[in-house]
C-alpha positions in Angstrom: 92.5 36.3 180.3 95.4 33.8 178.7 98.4 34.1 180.2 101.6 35.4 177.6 103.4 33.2 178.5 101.3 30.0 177.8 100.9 31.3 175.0 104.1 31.7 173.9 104.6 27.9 174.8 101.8 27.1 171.8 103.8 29.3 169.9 106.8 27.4 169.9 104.9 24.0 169.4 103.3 25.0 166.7 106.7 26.3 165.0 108.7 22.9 166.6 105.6 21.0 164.4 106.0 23.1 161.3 109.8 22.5 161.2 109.2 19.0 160.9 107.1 18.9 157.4 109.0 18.4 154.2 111.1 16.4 152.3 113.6 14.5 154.0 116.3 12.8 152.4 119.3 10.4 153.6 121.2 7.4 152.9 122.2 4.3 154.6 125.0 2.0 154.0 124.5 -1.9 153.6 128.2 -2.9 153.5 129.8 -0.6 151.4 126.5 0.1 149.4 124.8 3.5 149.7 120.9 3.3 149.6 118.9 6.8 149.5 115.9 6.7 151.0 113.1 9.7 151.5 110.1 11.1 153.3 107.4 13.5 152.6 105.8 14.5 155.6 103.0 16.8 155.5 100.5 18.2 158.3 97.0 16.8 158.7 94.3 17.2 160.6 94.8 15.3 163.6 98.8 14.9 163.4 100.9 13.8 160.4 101.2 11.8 157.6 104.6 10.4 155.7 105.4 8.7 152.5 108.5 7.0 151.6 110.7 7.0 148.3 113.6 4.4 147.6 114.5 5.7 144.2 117.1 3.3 143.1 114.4 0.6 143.7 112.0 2.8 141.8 109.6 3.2 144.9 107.8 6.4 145.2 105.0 7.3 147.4 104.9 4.7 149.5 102.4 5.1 152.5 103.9 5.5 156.2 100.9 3.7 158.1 101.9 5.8 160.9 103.4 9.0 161.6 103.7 10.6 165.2 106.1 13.7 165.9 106.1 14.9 169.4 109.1 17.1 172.0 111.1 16.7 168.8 110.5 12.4 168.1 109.6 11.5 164.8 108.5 7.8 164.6 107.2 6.2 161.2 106.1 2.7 160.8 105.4 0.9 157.6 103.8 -1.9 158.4 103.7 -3.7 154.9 107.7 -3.7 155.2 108.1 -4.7 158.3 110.4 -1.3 158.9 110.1 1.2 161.2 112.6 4.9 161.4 112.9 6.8 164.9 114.5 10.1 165.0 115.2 13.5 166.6 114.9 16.5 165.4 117.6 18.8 165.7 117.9 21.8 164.4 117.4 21.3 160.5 118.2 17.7 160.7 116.7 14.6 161.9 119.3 12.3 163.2 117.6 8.7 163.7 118.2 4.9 163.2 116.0 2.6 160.0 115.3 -0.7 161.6 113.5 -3.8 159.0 113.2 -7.4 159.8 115.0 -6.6 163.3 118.6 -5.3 161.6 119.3 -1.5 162.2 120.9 0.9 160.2 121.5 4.7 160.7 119.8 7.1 158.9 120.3 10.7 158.8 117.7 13.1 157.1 118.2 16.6 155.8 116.1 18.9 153.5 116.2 18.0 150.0 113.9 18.1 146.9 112.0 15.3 145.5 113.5 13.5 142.3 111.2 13.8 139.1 110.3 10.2 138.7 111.3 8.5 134.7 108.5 8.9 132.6 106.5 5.9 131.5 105.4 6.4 127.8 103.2 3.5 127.5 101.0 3.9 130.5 97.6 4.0 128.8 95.8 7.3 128.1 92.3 8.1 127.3 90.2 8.5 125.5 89.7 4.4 125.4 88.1 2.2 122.6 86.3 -0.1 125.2 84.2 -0.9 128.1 86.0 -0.5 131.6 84.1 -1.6 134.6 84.8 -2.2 138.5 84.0 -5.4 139.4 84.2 -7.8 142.4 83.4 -11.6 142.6 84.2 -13.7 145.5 86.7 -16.9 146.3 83.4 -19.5 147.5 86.3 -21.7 148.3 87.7 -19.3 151.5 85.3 -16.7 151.3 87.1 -13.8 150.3 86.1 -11.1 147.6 88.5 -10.0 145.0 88.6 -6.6 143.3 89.2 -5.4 139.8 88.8 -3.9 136.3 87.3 -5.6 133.6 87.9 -4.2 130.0 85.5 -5.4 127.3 85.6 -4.2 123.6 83.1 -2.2 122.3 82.1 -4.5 119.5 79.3 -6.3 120.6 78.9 -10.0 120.9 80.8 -12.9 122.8 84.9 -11.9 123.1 87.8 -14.1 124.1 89.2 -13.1 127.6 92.3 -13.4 129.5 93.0 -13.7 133.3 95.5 -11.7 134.4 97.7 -13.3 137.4 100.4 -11.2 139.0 104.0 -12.9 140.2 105.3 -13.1 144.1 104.3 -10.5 147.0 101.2 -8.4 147.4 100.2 -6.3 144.2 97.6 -4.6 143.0 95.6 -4.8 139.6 98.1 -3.4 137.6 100.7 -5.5 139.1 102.3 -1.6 139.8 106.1 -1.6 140.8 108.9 1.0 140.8 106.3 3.1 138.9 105.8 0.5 136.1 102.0 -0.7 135.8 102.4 -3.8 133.2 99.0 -5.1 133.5 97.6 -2.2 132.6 99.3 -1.9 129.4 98.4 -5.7 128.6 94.9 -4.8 129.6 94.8 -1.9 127.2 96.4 -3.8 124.4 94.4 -6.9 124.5 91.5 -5.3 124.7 92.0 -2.7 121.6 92.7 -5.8 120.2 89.2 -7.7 120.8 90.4 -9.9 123.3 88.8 -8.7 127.2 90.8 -8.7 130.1 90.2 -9.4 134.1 92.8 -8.0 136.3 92.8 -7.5 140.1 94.2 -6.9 143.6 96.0 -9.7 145.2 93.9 -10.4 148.3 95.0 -8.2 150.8 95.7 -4.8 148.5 93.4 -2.3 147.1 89.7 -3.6 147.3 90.6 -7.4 148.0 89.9 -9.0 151.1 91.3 -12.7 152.4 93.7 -13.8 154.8 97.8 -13.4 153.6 100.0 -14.3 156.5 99.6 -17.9 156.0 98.5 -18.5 152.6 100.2 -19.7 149.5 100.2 -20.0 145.6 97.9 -23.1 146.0 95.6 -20.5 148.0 95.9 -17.7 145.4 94.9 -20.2 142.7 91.6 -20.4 144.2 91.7 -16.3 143.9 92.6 -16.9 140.2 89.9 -19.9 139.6 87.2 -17.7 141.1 88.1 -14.5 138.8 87.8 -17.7 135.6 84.6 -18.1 137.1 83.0 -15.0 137.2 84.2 -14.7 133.5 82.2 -17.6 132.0 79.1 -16.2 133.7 79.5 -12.8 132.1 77.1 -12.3 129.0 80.0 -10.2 126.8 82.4 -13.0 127.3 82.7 -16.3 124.9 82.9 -19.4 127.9 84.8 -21.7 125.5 87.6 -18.9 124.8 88.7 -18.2 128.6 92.9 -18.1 128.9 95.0 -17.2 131.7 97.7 -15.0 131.9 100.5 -15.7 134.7 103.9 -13.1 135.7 106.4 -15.4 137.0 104.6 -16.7 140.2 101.7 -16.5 138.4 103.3 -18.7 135.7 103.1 -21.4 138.5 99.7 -20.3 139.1 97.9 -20.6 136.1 99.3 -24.3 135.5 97.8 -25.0 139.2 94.0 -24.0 137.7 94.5 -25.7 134.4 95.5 -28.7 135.5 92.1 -28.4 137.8 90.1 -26.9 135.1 90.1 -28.4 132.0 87.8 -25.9 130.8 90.5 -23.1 130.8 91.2 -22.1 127.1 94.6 -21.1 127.3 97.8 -20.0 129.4 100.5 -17.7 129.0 103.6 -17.8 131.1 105.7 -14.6 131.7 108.6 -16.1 133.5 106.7 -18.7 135.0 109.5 -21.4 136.5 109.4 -24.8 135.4 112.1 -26.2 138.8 111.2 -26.2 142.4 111.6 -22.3 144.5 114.9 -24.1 145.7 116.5 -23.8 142.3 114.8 -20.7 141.2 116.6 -19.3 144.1 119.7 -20.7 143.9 120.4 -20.2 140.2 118.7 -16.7 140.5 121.0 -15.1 143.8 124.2 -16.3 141.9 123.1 -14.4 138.7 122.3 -11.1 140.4 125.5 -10.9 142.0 127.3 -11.7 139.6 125.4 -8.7 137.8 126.4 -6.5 140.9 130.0 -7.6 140.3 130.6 -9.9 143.3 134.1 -12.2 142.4 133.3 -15.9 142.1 134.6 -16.7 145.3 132.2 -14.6 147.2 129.6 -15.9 144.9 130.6 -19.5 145.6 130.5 -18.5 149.8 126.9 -17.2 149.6 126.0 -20.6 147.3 127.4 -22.7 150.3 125.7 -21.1 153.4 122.6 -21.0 151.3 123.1 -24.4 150.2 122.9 -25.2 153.7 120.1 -23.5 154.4 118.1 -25.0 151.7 119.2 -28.2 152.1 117.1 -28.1 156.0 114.2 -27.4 153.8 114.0 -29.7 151.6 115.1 -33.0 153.9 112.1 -31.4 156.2 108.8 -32.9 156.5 106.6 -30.0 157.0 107.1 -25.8 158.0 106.9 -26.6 162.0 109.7 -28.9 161.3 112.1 -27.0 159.1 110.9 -23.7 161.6 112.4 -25.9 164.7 115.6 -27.6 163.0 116.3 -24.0 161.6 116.2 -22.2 165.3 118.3 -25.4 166.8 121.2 -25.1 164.0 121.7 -21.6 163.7 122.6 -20.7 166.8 125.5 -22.8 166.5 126.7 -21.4 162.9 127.3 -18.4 164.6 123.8 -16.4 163.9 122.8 -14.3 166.9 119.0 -13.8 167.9 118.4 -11.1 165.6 119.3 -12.9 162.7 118.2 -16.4 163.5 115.0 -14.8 163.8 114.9 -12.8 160.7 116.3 -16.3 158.5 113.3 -18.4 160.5 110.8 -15.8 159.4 112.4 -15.8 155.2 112.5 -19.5 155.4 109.9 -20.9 157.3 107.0 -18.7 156.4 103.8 -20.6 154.8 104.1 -18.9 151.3 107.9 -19.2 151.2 108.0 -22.8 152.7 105.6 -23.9 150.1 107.2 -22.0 147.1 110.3 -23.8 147.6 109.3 -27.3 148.2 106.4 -27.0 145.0 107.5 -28.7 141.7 105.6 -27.5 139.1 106.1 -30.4 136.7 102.9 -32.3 138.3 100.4 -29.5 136.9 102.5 -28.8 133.7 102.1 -32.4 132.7 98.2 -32.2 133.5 97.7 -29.1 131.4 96.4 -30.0 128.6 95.3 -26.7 126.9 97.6 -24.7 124.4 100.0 -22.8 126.5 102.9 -20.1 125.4 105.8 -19.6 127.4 108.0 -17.0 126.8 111.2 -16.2 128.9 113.8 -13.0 128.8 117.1 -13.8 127.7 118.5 -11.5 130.5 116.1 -12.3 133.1 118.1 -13.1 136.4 115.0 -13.9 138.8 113.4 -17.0 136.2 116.6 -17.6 134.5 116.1 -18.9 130.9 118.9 -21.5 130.3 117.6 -22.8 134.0 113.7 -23.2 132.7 113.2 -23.4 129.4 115.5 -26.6 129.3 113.6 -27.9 132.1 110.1 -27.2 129.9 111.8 -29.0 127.4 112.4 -32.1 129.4 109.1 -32.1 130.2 107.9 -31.7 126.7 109.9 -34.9 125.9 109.1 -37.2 128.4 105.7 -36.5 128.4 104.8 -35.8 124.8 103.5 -32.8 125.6 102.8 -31.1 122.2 100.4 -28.2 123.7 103.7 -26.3 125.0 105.2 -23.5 122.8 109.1 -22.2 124.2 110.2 -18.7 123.4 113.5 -17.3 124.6 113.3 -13.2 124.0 116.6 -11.6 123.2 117.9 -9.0 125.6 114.5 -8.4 127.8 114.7 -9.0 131.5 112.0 -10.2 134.1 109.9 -7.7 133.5 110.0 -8.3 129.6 112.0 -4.5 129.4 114.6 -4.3 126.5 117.7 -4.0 129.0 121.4 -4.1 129.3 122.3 -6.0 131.9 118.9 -7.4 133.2 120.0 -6.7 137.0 116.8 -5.4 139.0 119.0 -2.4 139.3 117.4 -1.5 136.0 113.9 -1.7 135.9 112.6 1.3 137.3 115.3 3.6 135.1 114.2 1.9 132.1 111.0 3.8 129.7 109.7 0.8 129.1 107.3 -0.7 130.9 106.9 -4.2 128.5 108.0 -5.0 125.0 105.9 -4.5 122.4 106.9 -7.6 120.6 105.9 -9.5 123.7 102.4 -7.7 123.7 102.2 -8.9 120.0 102.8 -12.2 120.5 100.3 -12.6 123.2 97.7 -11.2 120.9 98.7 -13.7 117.9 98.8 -16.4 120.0 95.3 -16.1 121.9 94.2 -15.2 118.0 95.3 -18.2 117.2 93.9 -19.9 119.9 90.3 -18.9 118.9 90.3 -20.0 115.3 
C-alpha cells in the first residue's frame, strides 16, 4: 500500500509543473529601450515545450529547442539565436536573467495574454489556378539537397520560370519574417500570370540540408545554380526562358550565377547592393538611427568605432587574420572578454567576413542577360541614393545597356508602402509587397520572353 504521504509529494509536483504552463510575458531594457518578449509553454509528453514572441520585431511562434522545468528552474534555449533565459518560479512570477551572444539582461515574466498578430491580406488563399508540387534537387557541387515548391500553370506547354533567392540569414521558402511570407505572394502572382516559380529553404531550414556555419553567398550560389538546373530539366518549363529572382543578398546572388551561367534568362534585383558589405553597412547603421532619432553626434560616434572596426577588415588578408588582429586590438579599446568575443564572432565569421570584403561590380559587369533592378525609396538596409548611383557607374563605364534602374517611391526593404521605412515597421504594416512591384516583375519577364 502507497504511503499518503508520498503521495502527497506527487501531488505537489504535479501542481508545481502545472503552474508553470502559460503565457509568459516581460520586458527587458537595452539602454533606455523597452523590448517585450514572450513564451508559451505548454505540457508534453515527456516534459515541456516553449515558443517565443518578440512582437515589436514581428516574431511569433518561434521554437524553444529546449525546455526543462524542474524544483522550480525554468531553462529555455534557442539555439538558432544563440539565446538562452533561466529562471525561477516564484509564486505567480518567474524572475530570471535573457542571456544572447554572451550579454545578459534581466527578464521578468508574469501571466499575460497573447497579442492577436496584424493580419496579412495578401497571403495567398485557395482555391489556386495552378500546379503546386514538393520538390527536392540536390547542390552536385557540395552534396547537399534543397527543398521546395514549384508552381506551374495549368495551361499546358513550355512556361517561363523564375528562381526565387531569399536575402541574408537562414529562411525558408517563403522567405517568412515577422509574419510576412513574400515569396509566396510572388509565387502566387507569377504563376496566375503564366510565368512558374521555384522557391525553397535556405540550406539548413525546413527540408534543406548543407553545411551553414562556414559557408557564404559564393556557397549559396551553388544552392541557387542547382535549383536553375533542376528547372531546365523539367518538361513544363521553356529552358531558354529561366530568370532569377534575388531579395537583397540574393540580389548579389543571382549576379554570382549569371555571370557563371550565361544560359540564365533573366534577373531581378530586390535591393540587391551594388558596393562592398562594408558600405552597405556603414551607409545603412547611420540611416536607421537616424530613423530611431539618434542626434548626429551620437550618429557620428558609432560611424568612428565602426569605422575602426571595418577598417581591420578590409586592410586584412584573410578571416584568420582579421579574427587575430581583432582579439589583439580590442582588448586595448577598452572591450572586456564578453564583448571582444561577441564583435570577433559578428566580424570575423565566414559569411560575414566574405559579405563585407565581396564587390559585386566583377559579376555585374559579366552579366550579360536583361536584368531589372528596382530599389525602395525609403529602404534603410540597401539604401537607394548609395546603389543605384553606384549601378549607374557601372552602367557607364562599362556600357552596360542590359541594366534597367527603378527607384520606387515611399516602399522600404521589404518593398512595403511605409512611412518612415525604419525596420520598426515592417511587421505592423498589412502589406506584405507592393502590388506595383509584383506588376512590374510580371511585365518585365513578359517582356523578356517576346
Amino acid at each position: 500500500m502507497k504511503s499518503p504521504f508520498l503521495f502527497l509529494l506527487s501531488f505537489i509536483t504535479l501542481q508545481s509543473q502545472a503552474q508553470v504552463e502559460g503565457y509568459w510575458k516581460g520586458q527587458i531594457d537595452l539602454g533606455g529601450q523597452k523590448l517585450e518578449m514572450a513564451f508559451d509553454i505548454k505540457a508534453v509528453e515527456g516534459g515541456f515545450a516553449a515558443t517565443l514572441d518578440v512582437p515589436a520585431q514581428g516574431a511569433f511562434d518561434v521554437p524553444v529547442d529546449e525546455t526543462t522545468f524542474a524544483d522550480g528552474q525554468l531553462e529555455l534555449k534557442m539555439k538558432s539565436m544563440k539565446a538562452s533565459y533561466s529562471g525561477v518560479l516564484t509564486d505567480n512570477a518567474i524572475e530570471g536573467q535573457f542571456t544572447q551572444h554572451g550579454m545578459s539582461f534581466p527578464l521578468n515574466l508574469t501571466r499575460g495574454e497573447k497579442e492577436a498578430q496584424v493580419a496579412r491580406p495578401q497571403d495567398p488563399q485557395p482555391p489556386f489556378n495552378y500546379r503546386v508540387e514538393e520538390v527536392t534537387f540536390v547542390n552536385l557541387k557540395e552534396g547537399n539537397t534543397l527543398a521546395g515548391t514549384l508552381t506551374l500553370p495549368k495551361k499546358r506547354g513550355k512556361h517561363p520560370a523564375v528562381v526565387l533567392v531569399s536575402g541574408s540569414g537562414q529562411q525558408n521558402r517563403d522567405e517568412e519574417l515577422m509574419n510576412h511570407r513574400p515569396f509566396w505572394v510572388i509565387a502566387d502572382y507569377l504563376t496566375r500570370n503564366g510565368i512558374a516559380v521555384l522557391r525553397y529553404d535556405d540550406r539548413g531550414m525546413g527540408g534543406s540540408t548543407g553545411e551553414v556555419e562556414n559557408a557564404t553567398s559564393l556557397d549559396f550560389s551553388y544552392d541557387t545554380e542547382a535549383a536553375f538546373d533542376y528547372l531546365r530539366n523539367r518538361k513544363e518549363i521553356d529552358a531558354s526562358q529561366i530568370g532569377i529572382l534575388g531579395h537583397s543578398e540574393g540580389g548579389i546572388i543571382n549576379f554570382m550565377v549569371a555571370a557563371r551561367r550565361p544560359e540564365v534568362a533573366f534577373l531581378v534585383s530586390l535591393a540587391g547592393p551594388a558596393v562592398n558589405g562594408i558600405e552597405v553597412l556603414k551607409a545603412q547603421q547611420a540611416a536607421i538611427l537616424r530613423a530611431q532619432g539618434m542626434t548626429e553626434e551620437m550618429i557620428q560616434f558609432s560611424a568612428n568605432v565602426n569605422a575602426q572596426l571595418f577598417d581591420i577588415v578590409e586592410a586584412s588578408n584573410s578571416r584568420e587574420e582579421a579574427d587575430s588582429i581583432l582579439r589583439q586590438r580590442l582588448p586595448a579599446w577598452g572591450y572586456d572578454a564578453e564583448r571582444t568575443e561577441q564583435t570577433v564572432e559578428q566580424l570575423a565569421s565566414p559569411w560575414m567576413y566574405y559579405f563585407l570584403k565581396y564587390d559585386p561590380t566583377e559579376a555585374i559587369v559579366k552579366t550579360t542577360c536583361p536584368a531589372l533592378l528596382l530599389n525602395g525609396s525609403k529602404d534603410l538596409q540597401v539604401i537607394a541614393s548609395q546603389n543605384l548611383p553606384a549601378y549607374e557607374r557601372i552602367i557607364s563605364e562599362h556600357g552596360k545597356t542590359n541594366l534597367t534602374l527603378r527607384e520606387l517611391p515611399n516602399l522600404n526593404h521589404l518593398f512595403q508602402h511605409c512611412e518612415t521605412g525604419s525596420p520598426d515597421e515592417y511587421a505592423t504594416i498589412e502589406e506584405t509587397i507592393s502590388p506595383e512591384v509584383l506588376e512590374m516583375i510580371v511585365e518585365f519577364v513578359k517582356r523578356v520572353e517576346k
